[in-house]
C-alpha positions as CSV (number, residue, x, y, z in Angstrom):
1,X,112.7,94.2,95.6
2,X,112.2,97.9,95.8
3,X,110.3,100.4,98.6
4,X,108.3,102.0,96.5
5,X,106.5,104.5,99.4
6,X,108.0,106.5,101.4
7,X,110.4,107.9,99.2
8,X,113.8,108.1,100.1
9,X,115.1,110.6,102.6
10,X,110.7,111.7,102.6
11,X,109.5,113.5,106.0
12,X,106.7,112.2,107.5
13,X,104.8,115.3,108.4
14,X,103.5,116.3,112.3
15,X,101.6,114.0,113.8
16,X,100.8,110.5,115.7
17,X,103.9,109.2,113.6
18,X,101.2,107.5,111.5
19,X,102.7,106.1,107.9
20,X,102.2,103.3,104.7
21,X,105.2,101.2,103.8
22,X,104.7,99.6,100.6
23,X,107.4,97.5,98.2
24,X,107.2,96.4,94.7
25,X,108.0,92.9,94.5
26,X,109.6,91.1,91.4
27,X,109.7,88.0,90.7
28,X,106.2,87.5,92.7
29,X,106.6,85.4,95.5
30,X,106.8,81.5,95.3
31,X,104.8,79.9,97.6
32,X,106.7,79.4,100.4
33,X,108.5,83.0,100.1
34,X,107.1,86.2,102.4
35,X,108.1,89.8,102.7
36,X,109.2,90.8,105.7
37,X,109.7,94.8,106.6
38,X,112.4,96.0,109.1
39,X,112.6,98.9,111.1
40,X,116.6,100.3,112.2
41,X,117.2,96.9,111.7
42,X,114.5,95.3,113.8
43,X,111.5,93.3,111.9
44,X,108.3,95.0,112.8
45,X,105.9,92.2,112.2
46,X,106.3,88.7,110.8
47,X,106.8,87.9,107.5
48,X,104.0,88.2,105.1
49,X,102.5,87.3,101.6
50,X,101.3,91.1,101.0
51,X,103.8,94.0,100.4
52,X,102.2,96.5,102.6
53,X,102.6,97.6,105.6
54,X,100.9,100.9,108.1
55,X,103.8,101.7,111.0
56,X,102.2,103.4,113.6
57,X,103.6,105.9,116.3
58,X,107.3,105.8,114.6
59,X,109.0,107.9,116.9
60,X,110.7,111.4,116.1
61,X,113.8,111.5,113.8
62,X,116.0,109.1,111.3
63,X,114.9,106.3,110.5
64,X,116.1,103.0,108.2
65,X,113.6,101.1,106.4
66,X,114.0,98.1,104.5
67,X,112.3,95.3,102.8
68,X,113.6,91.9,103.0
69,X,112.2,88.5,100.9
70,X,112.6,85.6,103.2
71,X,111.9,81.9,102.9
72,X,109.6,79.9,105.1
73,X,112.5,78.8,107.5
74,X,113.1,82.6,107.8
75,X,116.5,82.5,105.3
76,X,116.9,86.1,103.6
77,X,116.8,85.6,100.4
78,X,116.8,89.1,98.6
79,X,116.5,92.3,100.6
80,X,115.5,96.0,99.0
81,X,117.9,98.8,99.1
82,X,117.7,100.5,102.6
83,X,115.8,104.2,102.4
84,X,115.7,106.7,105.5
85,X,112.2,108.3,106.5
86,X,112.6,111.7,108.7
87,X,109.4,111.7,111.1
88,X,108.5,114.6,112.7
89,X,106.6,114.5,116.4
90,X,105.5,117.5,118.0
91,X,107.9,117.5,121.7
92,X,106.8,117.7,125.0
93,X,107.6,121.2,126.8
């Protein structure tokens, strides 16, 4: 289970904070198996059968993402290696 895009330690250019999250899953899935992405440590949808994911309005700075294969009862099975994203805003003055 590996992020595959954003790269590592990658900066998200100006903007609305606008970005693809996408993971390279192997073994495949079994049936009852979904992918589940996490923001700083907080899920930022439910899990799901496709390994893609568009984050929208990240907010300005650090951040942690990482990938996590769960079961249908919502038991973590497998989970990628963490990678930070660096998102730059434009700030209020």
């Amino acid at each position: 289970l590996t992020i595959t895009a954003p790269l590592d330690n990658a900066t998200i250019p100006m903007g609305p904070g606008i970005f693809d999250v996408l993971a390279d899953v192997q073994p495949p899935l079994k049936e009852a198996e979904f992918v589940a992405l996490h923001l700083d440590s907080t899920p930022v949808a439910p899990p799901q059968k496709i390994a893609k994911w568009t984050l929208t309005y990240v907010t300005r700075g650090a951040h942690k993402l990482e990938v996590r294969r769960v079961s249908s009862p919502g038991q973590v099975l497998d989970s990628s290696a963490p990678i930070t994203v660096f998102v730059l805003r434009p700030s209020a003055r």
